[in-house]
N, C-alpha and C positions, 0 to 999 in steps of 0.2 A: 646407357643413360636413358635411353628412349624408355625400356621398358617400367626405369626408377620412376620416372616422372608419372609414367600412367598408372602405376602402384599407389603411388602418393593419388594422385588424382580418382583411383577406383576406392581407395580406403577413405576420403573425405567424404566422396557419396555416398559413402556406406551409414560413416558421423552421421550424414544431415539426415539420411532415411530413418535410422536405429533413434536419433533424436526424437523426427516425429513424431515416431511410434510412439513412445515415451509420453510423450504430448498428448497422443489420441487416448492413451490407457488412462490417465491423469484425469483427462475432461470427461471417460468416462464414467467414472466415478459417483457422478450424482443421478445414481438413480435408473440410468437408461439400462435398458437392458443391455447386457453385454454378449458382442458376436459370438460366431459358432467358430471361433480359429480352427478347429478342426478341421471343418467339413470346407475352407478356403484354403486349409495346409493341402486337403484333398484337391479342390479342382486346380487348383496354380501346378498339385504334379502333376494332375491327369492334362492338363494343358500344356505341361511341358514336354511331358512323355510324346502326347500327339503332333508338337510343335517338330520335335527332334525326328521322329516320323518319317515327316513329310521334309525332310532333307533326303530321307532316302528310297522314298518314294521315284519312280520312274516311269513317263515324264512326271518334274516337277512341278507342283505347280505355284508359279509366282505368288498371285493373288491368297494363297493358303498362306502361303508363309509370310509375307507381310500382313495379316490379316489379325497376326498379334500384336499388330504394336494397335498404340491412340494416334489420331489425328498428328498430334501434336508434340509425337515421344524424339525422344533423343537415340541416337544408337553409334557406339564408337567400338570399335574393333582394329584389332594389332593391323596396322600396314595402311588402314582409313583416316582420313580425318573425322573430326567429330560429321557428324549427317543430323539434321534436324527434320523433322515432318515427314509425313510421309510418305511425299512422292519422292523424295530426297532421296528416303530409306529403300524405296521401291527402287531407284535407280541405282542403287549401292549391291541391291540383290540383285537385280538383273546383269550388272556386269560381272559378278561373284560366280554367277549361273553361265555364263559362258563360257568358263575350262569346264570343258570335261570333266577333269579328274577333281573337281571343286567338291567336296562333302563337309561335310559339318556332324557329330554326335554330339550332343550333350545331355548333362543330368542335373538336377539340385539335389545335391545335401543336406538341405535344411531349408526350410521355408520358414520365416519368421510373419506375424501376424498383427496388426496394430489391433490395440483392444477396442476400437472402434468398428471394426471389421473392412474397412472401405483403401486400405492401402497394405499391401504385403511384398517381402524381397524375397528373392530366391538367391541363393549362391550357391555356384558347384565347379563344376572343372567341363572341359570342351576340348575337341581333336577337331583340329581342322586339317584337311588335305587339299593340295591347288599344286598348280601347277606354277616354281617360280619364273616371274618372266625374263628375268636374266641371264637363269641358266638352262631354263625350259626344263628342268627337273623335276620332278613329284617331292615336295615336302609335306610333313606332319606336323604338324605344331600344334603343342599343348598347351594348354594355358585353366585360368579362373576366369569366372563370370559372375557378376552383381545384376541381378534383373527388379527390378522395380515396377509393381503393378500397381492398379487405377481400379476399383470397380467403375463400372459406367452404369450410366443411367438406365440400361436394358439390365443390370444383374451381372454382365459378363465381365469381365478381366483381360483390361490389356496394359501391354507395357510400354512404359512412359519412360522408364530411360532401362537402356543396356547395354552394359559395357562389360567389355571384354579384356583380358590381358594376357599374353603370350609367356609363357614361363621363362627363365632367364636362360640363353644359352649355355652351355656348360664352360 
């Protein structure tokens, strides 16, 4: 049921993103020159790719990895409550970062691009491995990811909400 609800809840923010975009293509319309989707399909991978990285980078480093989101972003993942801001987010990966056996990979599939150039979603799939604490076992768990970026005022791309969801057990 858990995982129904965050299905429903990852595919509504997907609505409201894909809506925007929609919206950003629309008002571009008159006139403005229109973005390089391209060359932001390119850094949001190459952001991603370096993001996934440095999960397996040894030592880790904190500061890297929270260093993708915004000020202000959201981030929810399978077994978390939603985390707002982010020191929240910073505290969510520091206790994530204390099993050991804690990894994380992932990739996007597709990067979508608003025609405005200034907001883009990545979706793809994710393995996470942790140690459970009930059974103190090493699990894998697979799941989808919706990541939602921001340009910022420096040029760069950070993510403003990400969420994650766990595949259904069998």
């Amino acid at each position: 049921m858990a995982v129904t609800l965050k299905a429903v809840e990852l595919l509504g923010a997907a609505a409201l993103v894909f809506n925007l975009a929609g919206c950003a293509r629309y008002d571009n319309q008159g006139g403005q020159a229109k973005a390089d989707t391209d060359a932001v399909k390119a850094a949001i991978t190459a952001d991603e790719k370096k993001w996934s990285d440095e999960f397996q980078a040894k030592p880790r480093s904190l500061g890297a990895l929270v260093a993708h989101y915004a000020p202000d972003a959201t981030f929810v993942a399978p077994g978390l409550k939603p985390t707002r801001g982010i020191n929240d987010i910073r505290k969510a990966y520091e206790e994530g970062l204390k099993d050991s056996n804690f990894n994380l990979t992932f990739a996007a599939d597709k990067v979508e691009v608003a025609g405005a150039g200034d907001i883009a979603v990545a979706e793809g799939r994710f393995t996470e491995t942790y140690t459970d604490p009930a059974t103190k076992q090493v699990k894998s768990v697979p799941g989808s990811f919706l990541t939602v970026y921001k340009k910022q005022s420096d040029g760069s791309w950070k993510a403003i909400q990400d969420w994650a969801v766990a595949d259904p057990t069998g």
